[in-house]
C-alpha positions in Angstrom: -7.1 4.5 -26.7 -6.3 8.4 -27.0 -9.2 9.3 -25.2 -8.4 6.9 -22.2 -4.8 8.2 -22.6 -6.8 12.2 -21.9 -9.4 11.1 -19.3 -7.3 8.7 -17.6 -3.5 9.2 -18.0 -2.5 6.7 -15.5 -4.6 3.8 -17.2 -3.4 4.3 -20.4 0.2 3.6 -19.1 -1.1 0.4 -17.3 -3.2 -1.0 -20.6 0.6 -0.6 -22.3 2.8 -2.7 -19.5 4.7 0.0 -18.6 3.8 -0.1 -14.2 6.2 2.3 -13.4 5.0 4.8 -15.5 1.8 4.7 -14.5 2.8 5.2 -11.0 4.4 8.3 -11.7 1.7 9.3 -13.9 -1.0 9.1 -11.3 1.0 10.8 -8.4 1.1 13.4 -11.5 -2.8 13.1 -11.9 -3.5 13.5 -8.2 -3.2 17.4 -8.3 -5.8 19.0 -10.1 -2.8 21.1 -12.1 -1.0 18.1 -12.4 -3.8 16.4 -14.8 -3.0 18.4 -17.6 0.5 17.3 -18.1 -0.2 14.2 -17.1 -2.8 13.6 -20.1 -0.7 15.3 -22.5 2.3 13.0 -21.2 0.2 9.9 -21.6 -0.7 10.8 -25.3 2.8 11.8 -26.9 4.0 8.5 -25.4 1.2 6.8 -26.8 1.8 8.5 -30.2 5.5 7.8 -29.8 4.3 4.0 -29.6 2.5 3.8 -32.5 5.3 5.2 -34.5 7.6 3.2 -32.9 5.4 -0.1 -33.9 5.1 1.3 -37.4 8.7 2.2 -38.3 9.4 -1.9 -37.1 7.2 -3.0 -39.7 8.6 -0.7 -42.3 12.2 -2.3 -40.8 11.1 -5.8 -41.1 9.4 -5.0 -44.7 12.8 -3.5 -45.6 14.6 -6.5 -44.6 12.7 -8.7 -46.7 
């Protein structure tokens, strides 16, 4: 998933739900310059995701 998330930016939004996102992300991609940030946008959110999913888990573990 992280390389999609480098290679294609907008895809990696798309694979995730978020439609929107990936919108913006491939007007972003378009540009030549604009791929850069785009790729590192698309894998901090992903990153951000996966920690997200984690610290539920540790939440719903806690809870028990």
């Amino acid at each position: 998933m992280t390389l999609i998330a480098i290679f294609f930016p907008s895809i990696s939004f798309l694979l995730r739900g978020k439609l929107l996102t990936a919108l913006l992300c491939l007007i972003l991609q378009i540009t030549l310059i604009g791929w850069i940030p785009a790729a590192i946008w698309a894998v901090v959110s992903l990153q951000n995701s996966r920690a997200d999913s984690r610290n539920n888990k540790l939440i719903k573990a806690m809870k028990k």
